[in-house]
N, C-alpha and C positions, 0 to 999 in steps of 0.2 A: 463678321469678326470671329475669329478659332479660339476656341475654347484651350486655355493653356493648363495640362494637368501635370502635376506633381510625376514625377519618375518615381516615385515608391507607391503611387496610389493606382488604381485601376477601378475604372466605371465600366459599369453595362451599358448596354445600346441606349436605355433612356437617363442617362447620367445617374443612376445607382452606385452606390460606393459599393464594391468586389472585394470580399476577404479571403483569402487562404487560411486554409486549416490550421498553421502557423498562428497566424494571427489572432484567430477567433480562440484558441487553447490560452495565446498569453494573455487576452480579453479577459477570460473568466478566473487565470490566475488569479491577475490581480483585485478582481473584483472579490475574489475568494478572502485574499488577504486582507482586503480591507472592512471584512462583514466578521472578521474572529473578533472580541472582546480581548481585550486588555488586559483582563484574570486568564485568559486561556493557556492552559500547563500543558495540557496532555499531546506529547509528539505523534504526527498523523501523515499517512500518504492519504492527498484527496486527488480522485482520478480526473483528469481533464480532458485526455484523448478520448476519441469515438469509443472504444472497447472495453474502457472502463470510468467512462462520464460518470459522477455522480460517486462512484464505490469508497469509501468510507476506511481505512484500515489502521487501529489506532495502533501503536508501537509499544505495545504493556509488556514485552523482554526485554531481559537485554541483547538478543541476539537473534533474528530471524532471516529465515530463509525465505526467497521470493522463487517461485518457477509455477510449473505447469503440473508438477506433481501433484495428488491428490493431498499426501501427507504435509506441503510446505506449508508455512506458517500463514506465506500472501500466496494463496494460490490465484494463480491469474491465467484465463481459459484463449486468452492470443495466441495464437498460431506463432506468431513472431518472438517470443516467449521460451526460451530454455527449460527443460525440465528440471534444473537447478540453476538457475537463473543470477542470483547474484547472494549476499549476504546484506543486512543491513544490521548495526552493530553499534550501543552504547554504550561511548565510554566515559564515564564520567558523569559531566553533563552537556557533551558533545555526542556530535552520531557522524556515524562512517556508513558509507556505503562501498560495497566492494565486487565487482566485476569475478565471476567464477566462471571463465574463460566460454564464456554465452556466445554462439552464433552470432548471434544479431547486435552484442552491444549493451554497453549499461553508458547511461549519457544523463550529467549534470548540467545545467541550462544551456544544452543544445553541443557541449564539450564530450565526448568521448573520454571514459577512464577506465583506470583499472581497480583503482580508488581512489574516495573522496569525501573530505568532510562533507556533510550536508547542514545547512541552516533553515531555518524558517524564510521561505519565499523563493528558496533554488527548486527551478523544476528538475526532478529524478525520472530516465525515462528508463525502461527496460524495453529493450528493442520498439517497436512501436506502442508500446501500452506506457501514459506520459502521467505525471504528478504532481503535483505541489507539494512537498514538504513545509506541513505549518503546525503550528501549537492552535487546538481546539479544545472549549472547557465542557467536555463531555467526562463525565467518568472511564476508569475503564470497568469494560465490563466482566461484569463479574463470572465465575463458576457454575454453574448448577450442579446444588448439593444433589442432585434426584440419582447423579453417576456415583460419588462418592458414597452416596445411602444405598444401593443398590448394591455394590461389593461390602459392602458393611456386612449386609442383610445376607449374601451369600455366601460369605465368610463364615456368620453365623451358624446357619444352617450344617455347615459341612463339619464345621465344630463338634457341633449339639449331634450329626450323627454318628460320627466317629464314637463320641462319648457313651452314645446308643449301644453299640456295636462293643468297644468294651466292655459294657456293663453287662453284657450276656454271654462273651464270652467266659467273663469273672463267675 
């Protein structure tokens, strides 16, 4: 008797279930969405493709830059990846993502755009490097005063010598 499989499914030689990359990224979406809490506020890309499984990027502007650039807000080291890659943009308490005329593509679950609202649980892809947009209750993070205490501190200094420097001119 022949084994009758499903037209969407695909087994291995010893009747293993087969997933495509597809498949296994929207696996762990949803598994993503469904492990956030219920208080969770804070807007996040969590990475789900190969090249940035696991990366973290919480959305604490209202406006950032995604590319390859050192200085972008998300920098993202893909090959497939624009060095100014797209915008992502709050307005409100709505978010937009916006296609800055990228090689490769900016893609809303699996959609091609140029722009596009995003919600919690739409995958954001930029070229091959793919997302979950979700609310997670991580804080954002914060500053380190040690940058801000250090121009303080050299500010100071350059003050205090100037002031030197008059006082012997006088």
């Amino acid at each position: 008797m022949a084994k009758v499989q499903k037209k969407d499914s695909v087994t291995g030689p010893q009747g293993t279930q087969v997933f495509n990359a597809d498949d296994v990224n929207r696996m762990i979406a949803g598994e993503l969405l469904h492990s956030s809490s219920d208080d969770a506020r804070m807007p996040a890309l969590v990475g789900v493709s190969k090249s940035v499984n696991g990366q973290k990027f919480v959305l604490n502007q209202h406006k950032l830059e995604v590319g390859r650039r050192p200085n972008s807000d998300i920098v993202l080291k893909d090959s497939s990846v624009s060095s100014i890659h797209a915008h992502i943009i709050q307005n409100g308490s709505s978010w937009k993502v916006f296609n800055l005329l990228s090689s490769n593509g900016t893609y809303v679950n699996g959609k091609k755009v140029a722009e596009s609202v995003i919600v919690p649980g739409d995958r954001v892809s930029f070229a091959g490097a793919e997302f979950l947009f979700m609310l997670i209750d991580e804080p954002v993070p914060q500053r380190k005063p040690f940058k801000h205490l250090m121009l303080m501190s050299v500010g100071l200094v350059l003050l205090l010598g100037f002031a030197g420097l008059i006082y012997l001119i006088l």
